[in-house]
GUZA-894959 format. One record per residue: x, y, z of N, C-alpha, C, CB in turn. Coordinates in steps of 0.2 Angstrom, whole numbers, always signed. Glycine has a CB too. Example, Ala and Ser with C-alpha at 12.3 -4.5 7.8 and 13.67 -1.06 7.14 Angstrom:
    npx    npy    npz   capx   capy   capz    cpx    cpy    cpz   cbpx   cbpy   cbpz
    +66    -28    +39    +62    -22    +39    +66    -16    +39    +57    -22    +45
    +64    -11    +35    +68     -5    +36    +64     +0    +39    +70     -3    +29
END
This chain:
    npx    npy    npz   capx   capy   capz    cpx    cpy    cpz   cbpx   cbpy   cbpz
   -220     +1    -26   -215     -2    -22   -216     -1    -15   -208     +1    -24
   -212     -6    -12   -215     -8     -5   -208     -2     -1   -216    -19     -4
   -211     +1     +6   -207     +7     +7   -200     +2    +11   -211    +13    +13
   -195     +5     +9   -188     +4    +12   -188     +4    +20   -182    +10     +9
   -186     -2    +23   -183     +0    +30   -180     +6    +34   -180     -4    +30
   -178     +7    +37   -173    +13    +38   -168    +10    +38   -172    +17    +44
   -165     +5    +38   -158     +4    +39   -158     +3    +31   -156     -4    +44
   -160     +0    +28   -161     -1    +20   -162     +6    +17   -167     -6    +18
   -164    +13    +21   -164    +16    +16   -156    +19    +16   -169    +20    +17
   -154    +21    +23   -148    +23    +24   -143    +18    +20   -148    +23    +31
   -141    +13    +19   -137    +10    +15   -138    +11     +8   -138     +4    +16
   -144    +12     +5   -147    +16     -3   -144    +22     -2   -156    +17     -4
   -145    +25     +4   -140    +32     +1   -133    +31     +1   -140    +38     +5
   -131    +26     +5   -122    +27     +6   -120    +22     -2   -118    +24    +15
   -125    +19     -6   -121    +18    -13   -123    +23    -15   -122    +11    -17
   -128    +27    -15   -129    +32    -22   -124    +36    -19   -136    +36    -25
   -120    +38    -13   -113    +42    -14   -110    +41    -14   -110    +44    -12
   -109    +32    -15   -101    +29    -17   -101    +31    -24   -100    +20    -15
   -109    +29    -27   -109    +31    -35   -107    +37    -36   -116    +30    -40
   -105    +40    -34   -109    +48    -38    -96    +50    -36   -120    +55    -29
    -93    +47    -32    -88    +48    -30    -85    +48    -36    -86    +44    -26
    -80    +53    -36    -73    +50    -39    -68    +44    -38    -69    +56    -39
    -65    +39    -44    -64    +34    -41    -57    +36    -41    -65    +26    -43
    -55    +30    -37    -48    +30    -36    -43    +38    -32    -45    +27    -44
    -46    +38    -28    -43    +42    -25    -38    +41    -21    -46    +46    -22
    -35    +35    -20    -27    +33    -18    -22    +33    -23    -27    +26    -16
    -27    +30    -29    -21    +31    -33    -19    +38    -37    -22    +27    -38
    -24    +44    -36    -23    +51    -38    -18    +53    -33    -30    +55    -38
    -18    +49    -25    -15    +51    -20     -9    +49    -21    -18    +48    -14
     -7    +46    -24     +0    +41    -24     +2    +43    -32     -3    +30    -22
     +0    +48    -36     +2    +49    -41     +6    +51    -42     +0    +51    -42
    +10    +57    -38    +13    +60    -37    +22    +58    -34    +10    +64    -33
    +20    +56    -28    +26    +52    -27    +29    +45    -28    +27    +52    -22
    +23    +42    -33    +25    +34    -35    +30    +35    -43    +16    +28    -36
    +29    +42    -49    +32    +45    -52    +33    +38    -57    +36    +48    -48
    +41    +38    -57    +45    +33    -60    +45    +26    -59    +49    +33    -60
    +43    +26    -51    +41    +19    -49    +35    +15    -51    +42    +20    -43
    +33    +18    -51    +24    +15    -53    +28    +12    -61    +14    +24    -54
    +31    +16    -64    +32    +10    -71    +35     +6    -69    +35    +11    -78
    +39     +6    -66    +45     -2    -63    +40     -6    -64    +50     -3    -54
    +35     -5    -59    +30     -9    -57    +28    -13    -61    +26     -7    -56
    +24    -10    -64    +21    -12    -71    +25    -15    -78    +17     -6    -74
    +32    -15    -78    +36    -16    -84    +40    -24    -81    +43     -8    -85
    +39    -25    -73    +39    -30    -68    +33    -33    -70    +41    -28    -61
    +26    -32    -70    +22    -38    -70    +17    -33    -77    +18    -42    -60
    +19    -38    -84    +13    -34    -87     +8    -36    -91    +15    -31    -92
     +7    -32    -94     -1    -35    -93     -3    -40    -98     -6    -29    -94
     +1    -43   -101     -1    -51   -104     +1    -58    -97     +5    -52   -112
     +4    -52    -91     +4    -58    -86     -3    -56    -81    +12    -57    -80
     -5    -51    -84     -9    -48    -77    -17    -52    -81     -8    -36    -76
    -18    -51    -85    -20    -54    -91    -23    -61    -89    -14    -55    -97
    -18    -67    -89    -16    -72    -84    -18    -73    -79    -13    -72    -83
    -16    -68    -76    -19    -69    -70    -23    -68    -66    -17    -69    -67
    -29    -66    -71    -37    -62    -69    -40    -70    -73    -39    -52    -75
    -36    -71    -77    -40    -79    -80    -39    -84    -73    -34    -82    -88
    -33    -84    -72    -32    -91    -67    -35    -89    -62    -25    -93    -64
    -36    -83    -59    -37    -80    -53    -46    -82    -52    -35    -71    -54
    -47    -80    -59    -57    -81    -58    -57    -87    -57    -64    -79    -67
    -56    -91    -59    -55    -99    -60    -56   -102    -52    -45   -102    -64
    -50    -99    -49    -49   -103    -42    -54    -98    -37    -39   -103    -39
    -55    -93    -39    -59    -89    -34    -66    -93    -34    -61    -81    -36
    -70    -95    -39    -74   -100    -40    -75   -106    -37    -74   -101    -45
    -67   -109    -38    -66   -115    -34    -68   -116    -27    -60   -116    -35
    -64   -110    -24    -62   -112    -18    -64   -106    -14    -55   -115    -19
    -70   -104    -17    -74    -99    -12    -78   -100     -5    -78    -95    -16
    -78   -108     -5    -78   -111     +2    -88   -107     +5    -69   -107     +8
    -91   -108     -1   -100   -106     +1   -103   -111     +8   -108   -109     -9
    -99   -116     +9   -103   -120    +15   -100   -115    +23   -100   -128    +15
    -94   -111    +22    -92   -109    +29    -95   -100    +30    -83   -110    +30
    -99   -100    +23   -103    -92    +23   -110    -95    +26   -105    -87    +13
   -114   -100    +23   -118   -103    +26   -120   -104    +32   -119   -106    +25
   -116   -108    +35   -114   -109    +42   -115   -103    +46   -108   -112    +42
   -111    -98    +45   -110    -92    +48   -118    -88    +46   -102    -87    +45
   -121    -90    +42   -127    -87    +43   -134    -90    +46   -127    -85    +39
   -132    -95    +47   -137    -99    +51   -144   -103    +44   -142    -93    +57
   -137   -103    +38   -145   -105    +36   -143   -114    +29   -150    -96    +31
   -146   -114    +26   -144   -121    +22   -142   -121    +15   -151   -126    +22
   -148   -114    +13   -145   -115     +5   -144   -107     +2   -153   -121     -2
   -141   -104     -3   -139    -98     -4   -147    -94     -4   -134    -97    -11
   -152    -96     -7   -158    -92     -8   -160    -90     -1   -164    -96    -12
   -160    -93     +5   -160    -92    +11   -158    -85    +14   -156    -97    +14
   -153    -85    +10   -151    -77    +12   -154    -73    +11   -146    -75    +10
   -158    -70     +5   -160    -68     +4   -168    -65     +6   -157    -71     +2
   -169    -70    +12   -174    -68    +17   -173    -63    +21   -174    -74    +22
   -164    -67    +25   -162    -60    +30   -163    -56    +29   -157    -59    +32
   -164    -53    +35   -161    -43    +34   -155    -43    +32   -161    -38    +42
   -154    -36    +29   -149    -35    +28   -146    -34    +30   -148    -34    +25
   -147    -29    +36   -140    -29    +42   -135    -36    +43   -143    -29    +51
   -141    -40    +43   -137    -47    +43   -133    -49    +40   -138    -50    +42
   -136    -48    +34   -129    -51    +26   -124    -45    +28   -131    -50    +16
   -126    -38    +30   -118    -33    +30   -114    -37    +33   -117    -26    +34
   -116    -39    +40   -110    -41    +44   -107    -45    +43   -111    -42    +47
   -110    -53    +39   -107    -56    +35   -101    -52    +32   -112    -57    +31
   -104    -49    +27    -99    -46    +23    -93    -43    +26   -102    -42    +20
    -95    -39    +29    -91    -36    +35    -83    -41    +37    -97    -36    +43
    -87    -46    +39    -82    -51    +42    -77    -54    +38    -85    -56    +45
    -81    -54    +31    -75    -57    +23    -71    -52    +23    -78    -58    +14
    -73    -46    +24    -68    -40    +21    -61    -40    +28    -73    -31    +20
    -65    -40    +32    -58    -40    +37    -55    -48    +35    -59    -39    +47
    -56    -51    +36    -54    -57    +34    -48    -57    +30    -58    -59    +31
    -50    -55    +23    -48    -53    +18    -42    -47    +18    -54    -53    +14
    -42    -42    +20    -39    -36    +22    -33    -40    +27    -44    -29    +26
    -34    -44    +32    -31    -47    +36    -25    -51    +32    -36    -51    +39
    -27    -55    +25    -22    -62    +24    -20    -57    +17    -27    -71    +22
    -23    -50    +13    -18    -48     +9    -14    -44    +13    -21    -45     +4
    -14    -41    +21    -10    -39    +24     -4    -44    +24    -12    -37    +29
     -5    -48    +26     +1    -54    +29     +5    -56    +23     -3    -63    +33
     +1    -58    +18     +6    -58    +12     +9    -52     +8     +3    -62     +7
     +7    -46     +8    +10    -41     +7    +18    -40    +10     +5    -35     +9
    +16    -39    +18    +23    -39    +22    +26    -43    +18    +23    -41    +30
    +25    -51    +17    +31    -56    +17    +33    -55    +11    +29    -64    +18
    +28    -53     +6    +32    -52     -3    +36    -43     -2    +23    -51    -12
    +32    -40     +2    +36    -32     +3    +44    -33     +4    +33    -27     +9
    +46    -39     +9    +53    -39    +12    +59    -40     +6    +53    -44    +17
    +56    -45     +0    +60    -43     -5    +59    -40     -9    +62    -47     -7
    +57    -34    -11    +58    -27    -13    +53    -29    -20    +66    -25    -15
    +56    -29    -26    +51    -27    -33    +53    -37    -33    +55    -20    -41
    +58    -39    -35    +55    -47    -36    +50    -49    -34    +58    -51    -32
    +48    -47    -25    +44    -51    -24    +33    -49    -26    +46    -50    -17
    +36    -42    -32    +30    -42    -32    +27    -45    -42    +28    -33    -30
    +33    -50    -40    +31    -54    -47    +28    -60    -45    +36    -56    -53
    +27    -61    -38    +24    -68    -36    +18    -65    -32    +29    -74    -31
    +17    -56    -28    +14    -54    -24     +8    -52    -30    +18    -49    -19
     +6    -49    -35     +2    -44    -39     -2    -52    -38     +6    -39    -48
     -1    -58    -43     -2    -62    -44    -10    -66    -37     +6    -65    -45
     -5    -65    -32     -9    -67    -25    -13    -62    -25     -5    -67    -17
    -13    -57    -26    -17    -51    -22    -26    -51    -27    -11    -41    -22
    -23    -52    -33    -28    -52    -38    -32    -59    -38    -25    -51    -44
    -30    -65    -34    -35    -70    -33    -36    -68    -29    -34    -75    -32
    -33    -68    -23    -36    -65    -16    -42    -61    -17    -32    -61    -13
    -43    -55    -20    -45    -49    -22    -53    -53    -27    -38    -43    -26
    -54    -59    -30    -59    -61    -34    -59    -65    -30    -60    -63    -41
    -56    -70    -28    -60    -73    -20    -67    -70    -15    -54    -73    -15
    -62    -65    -14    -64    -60     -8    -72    -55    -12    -55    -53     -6
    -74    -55    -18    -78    -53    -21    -84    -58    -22    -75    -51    -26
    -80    -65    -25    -86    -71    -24    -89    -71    -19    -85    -77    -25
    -84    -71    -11    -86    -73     -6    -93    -69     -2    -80    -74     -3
    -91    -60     -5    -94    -54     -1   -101    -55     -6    -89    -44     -2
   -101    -61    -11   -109    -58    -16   -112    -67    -12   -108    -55    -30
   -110    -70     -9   -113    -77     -5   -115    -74     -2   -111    -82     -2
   -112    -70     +0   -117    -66    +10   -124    -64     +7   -112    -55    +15
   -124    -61     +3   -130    -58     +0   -135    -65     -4   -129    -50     -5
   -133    -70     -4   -136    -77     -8   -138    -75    -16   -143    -80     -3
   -129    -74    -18   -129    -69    -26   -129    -78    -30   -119    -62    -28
   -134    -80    -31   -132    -90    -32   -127    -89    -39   -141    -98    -35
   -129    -82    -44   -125    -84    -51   -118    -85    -49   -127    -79    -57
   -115    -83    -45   -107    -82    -42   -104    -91    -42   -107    -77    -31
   -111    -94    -41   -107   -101    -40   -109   -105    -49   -110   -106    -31
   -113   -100    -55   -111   -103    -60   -103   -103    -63   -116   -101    -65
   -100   -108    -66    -94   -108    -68    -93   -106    -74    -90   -114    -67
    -98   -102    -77    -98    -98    -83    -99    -90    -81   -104   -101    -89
   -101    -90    -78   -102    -83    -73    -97    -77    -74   -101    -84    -65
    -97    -71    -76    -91    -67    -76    -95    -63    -72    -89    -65    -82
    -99    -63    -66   -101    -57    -62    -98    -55    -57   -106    -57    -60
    -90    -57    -54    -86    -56    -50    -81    -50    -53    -83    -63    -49
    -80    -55    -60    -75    -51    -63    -80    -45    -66    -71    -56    -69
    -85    -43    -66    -88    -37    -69    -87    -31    -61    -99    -38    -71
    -87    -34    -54    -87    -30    -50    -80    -29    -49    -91    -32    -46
    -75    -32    -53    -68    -32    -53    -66    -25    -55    -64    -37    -57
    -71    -25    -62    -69    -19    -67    -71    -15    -64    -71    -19    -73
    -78    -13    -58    -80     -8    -55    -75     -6    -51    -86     -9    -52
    -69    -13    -47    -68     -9    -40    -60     -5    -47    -67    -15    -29
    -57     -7    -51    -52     -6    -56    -54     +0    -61    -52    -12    -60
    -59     +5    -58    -60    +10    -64    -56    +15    -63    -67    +12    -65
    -52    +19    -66    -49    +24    -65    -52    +30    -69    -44    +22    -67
    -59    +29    -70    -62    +39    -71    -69    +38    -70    -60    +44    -82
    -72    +44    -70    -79    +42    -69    -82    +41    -74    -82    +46    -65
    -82    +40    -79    -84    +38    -88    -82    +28    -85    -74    +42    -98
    -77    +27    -82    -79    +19    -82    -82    +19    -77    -72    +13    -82
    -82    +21    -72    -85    +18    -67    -94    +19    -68    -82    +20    -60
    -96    +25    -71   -103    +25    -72   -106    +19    -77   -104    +33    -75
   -100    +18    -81   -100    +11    -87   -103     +6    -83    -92     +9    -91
    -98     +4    -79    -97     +0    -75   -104     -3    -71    -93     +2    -72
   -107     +3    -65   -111     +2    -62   -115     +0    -67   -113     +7    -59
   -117     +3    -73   -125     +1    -78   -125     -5    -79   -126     +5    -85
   -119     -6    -81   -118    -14    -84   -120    -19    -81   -111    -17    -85
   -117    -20    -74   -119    -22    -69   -125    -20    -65   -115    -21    -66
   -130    -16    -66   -136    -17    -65   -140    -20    -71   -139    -11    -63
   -137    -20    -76   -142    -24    -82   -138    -32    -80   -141    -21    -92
   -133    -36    -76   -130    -40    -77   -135    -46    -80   -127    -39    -71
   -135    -50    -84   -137    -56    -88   -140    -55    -94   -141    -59    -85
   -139    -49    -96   -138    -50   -104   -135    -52   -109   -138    -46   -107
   -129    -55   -106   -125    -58   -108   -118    -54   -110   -128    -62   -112
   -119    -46   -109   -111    -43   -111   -107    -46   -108   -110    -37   -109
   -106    -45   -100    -99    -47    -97    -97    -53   -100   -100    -48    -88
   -102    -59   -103    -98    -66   -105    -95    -63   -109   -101    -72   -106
    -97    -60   -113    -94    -58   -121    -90    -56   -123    -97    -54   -125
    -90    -47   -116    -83    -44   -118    -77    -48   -114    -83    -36   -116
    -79    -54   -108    -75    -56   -108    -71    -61   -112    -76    -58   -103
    -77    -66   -115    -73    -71   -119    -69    -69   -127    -79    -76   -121
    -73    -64   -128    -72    -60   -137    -67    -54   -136    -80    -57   -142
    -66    -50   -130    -65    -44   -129    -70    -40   -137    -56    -43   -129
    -65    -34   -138    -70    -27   -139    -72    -28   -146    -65    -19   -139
    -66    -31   -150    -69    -31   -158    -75    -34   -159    -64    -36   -163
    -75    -40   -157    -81    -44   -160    -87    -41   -156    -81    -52   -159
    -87    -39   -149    -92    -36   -146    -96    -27   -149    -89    -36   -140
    -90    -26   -152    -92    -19   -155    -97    -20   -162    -85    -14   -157
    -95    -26   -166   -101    -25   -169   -107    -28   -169   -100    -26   -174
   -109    -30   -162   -115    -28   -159   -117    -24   -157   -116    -31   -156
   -113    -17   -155   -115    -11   -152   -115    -12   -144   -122     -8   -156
   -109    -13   -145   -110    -14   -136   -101    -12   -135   -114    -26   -132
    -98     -9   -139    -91     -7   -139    -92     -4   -134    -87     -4   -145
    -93     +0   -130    -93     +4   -124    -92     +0   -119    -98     +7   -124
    -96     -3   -119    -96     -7   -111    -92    -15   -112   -107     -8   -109
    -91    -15   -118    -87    -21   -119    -79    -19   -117    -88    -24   -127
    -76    -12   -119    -72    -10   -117    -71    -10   -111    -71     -6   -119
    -75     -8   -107    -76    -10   -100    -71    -15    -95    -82    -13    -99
    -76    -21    -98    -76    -26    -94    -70    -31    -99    -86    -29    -94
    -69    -30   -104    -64    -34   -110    -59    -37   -106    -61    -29   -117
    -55    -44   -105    -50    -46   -101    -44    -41   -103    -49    -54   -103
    -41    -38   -111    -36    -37   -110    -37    -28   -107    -31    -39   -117
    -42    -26   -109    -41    -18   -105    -43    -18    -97    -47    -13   -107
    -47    -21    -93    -47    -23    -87    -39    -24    -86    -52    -30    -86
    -34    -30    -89    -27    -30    -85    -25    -22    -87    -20    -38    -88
    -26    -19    -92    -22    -12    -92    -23     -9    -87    -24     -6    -97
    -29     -8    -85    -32     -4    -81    -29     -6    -72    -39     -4    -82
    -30    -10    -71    -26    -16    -66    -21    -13    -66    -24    -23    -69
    -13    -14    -71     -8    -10    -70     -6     -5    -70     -5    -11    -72
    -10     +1    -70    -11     +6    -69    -13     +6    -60    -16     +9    -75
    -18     +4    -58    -20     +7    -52    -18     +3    -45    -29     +8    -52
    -13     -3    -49    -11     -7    -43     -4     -5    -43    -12    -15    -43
     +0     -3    -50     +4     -2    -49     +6     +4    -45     +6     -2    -54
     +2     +9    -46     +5    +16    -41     +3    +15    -34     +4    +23    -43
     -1    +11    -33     -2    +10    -25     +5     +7    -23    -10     +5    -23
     +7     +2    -29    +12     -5    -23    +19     -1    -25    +11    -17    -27
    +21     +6    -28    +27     +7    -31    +31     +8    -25    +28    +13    -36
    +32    +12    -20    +34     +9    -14    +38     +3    -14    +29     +7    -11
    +35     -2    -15    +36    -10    -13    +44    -12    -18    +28    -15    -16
    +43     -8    -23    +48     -9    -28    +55     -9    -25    +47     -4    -33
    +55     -1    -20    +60     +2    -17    +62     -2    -11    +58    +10    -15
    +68     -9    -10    +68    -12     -5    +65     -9     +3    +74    -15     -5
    +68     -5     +2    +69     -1    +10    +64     +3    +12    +74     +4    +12
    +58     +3     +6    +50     +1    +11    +48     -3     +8    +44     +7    +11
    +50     -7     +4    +44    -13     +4    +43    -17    +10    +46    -18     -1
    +46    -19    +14    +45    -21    +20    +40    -18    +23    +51    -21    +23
    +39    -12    +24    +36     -8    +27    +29     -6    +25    +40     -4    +28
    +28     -6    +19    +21     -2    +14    +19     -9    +14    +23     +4     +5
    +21    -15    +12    +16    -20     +8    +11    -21    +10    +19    -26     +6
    +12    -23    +18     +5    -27    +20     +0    -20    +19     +6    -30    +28
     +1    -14    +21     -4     -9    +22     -6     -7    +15     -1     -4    +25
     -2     -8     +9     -4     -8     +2     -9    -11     +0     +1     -9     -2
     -8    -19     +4    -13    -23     +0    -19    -22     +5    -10    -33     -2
    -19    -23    +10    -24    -22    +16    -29    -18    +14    -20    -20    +22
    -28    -11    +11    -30     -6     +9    -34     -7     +1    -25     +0    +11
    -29     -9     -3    -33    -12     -9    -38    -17     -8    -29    -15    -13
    -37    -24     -4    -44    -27     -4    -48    -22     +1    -44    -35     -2
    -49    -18     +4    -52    -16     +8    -59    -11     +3    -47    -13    +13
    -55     -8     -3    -58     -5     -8    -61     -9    -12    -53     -1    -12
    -60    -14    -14    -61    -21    -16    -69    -24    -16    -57    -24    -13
    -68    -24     -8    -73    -28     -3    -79    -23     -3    -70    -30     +6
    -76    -16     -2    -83    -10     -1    -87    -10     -9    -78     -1     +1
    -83    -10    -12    -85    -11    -20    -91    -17    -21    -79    -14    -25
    -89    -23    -21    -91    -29    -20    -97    -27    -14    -85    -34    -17
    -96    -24     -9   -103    -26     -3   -106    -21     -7   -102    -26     +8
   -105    -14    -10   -110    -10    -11   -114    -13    -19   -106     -1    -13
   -112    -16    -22   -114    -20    -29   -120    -24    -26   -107    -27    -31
   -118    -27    -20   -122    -34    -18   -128    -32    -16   -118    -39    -12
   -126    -28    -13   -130    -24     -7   -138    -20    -12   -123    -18     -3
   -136    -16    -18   -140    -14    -23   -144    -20    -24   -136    -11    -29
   -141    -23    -26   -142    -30    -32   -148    -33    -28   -134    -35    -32
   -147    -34    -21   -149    -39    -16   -158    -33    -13   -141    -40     -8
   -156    -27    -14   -161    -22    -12   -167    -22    -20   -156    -13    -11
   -164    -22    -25   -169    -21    -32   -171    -28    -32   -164    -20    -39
   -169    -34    -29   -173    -40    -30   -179    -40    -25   -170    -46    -28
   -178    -38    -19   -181    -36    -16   -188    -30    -16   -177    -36    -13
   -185    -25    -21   -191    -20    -19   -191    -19    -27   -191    -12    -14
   -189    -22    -33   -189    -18    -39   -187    -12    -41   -193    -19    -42
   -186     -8    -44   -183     -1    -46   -181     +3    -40   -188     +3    -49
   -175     +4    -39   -174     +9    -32   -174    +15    -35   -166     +8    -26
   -175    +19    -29   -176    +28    -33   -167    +31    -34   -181    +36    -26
   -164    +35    -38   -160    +36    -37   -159    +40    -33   -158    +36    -40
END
């Protein structure tokens, strides 16, 4: 294997310690005092809506992930192009979606936070397209072309990475997503777990499966956004709620891409 840059190696280490992290340490943070409220939350948008709207959500994130204004900003014509660049380059890229993104789930957080828990039956809904948008868009920087097949579930596999709540899913998760194109993620998406388990892939089908993904969903968004529930801070927490979730989101997504984009490049990285 051909030797890593410095800047490429440094980035190889900072996923193998994003891997090696305990996830969700906002929501272990927010465990305590979100309490009762974190179920409002969830009993407010559940998970045959949340379900829903990971379905519609993949749909329009695909649609309307806008690959000509990643291009443009990178100076080049077609996605394989990227792939040339350095990868400082694509970071920055990337870089720029995530504030971006952190930016317009801020703005709409505030406006749905001001009416209290109502508003997070129209807000959970935005944030979660937002949030696969903002994933298609961070895996073009790195010129990821399968993101723009419309049978593709590899957005939604890095959903389930940035959505894991113990380190049993998220070590699931990473593997899966370094074998990505064996065709699980379509599977446990289209069939969920039953049918996928008698192939022997129940493990990782559980994973990635549409109706455990929304469980897991309402679990780790709920206690971040319970707050929001309580009028007299939703005004105040939403935008910083959601801002901070795609911000987790985006770092997930660029560390994904970023691997993904390194192993094409040099085949097997060391752990």
């Amino acid at each position: 294997m051909a030797k890593l840059l410095p800047y490429e190696r440094q980035v190889l280490r900072e996923i193998r310690e994003w891997q090696a992290e305990t996830p969700s340490w906002g929501t272990r943070l927010l465990a305590k005092p979100a309490g009762k409220a974190a179920e409002v939350v969830q009993a407010l948008v559940p998970v045959s809506a949340l379900r829903a709207a990971l379905e519609g959500a993949h749909r329009l994130a695909q649609k309307f992930s806008d690959q000509k204004s990643i291009l443009k900003r990178a100076g080049v014509h077609h996605l394989k192009d990227l792939r040339a660049l350095e990868l400082e380059r694509c970071d920055r890229i990337a870089r720029s979606v995530s504030r971006r993104s952190m930016a317009m789930a801020g703005a709409g957080g505030a406006a749905f936070g001001v009416a209290g828990a109502a508003g997070l039956i129209a807000d959970v809904p935005a944030l979660i397209t937002l949030a696969l948008r903002s994933i298609v868009r961070t895996g073009l920087c790195y010129g990821e072309d399968a993101l723009a097949d419309r049978e593709s579930r590899l957005a939604i596999g890095v959903f389930a990475l940035a959505s894991a709540n113990t380190d049993e899913e998220k070590t699931t998760a990473v593997a899966a997503l370094r074998d990505y194109g064996n065709g699980l993620l379509d599977v446990a998406w289209r069939e969920g777990i039953e049918r996928t388990a008698e192939r022997e892939l129940a493990k990782e089908a559980a994973i990635f499966s549409a109706q455990n993904l929304a469980s897991k969903l309402g679990i780790n968004i709920g206690k971040r956004k319970a707050a929001e529930a309580l009028p007299i801070f939703g005004a105040l927490v939403g935008g910083s709620v959601n801002a901070w979730y795609l911000r987790d989101v985006t770092r997930c997504a660029r560390y994904v891409f970023q691997e993904r984009w390194l192993s094409e490049k040099y085949g097997k990285l060391p752990e």
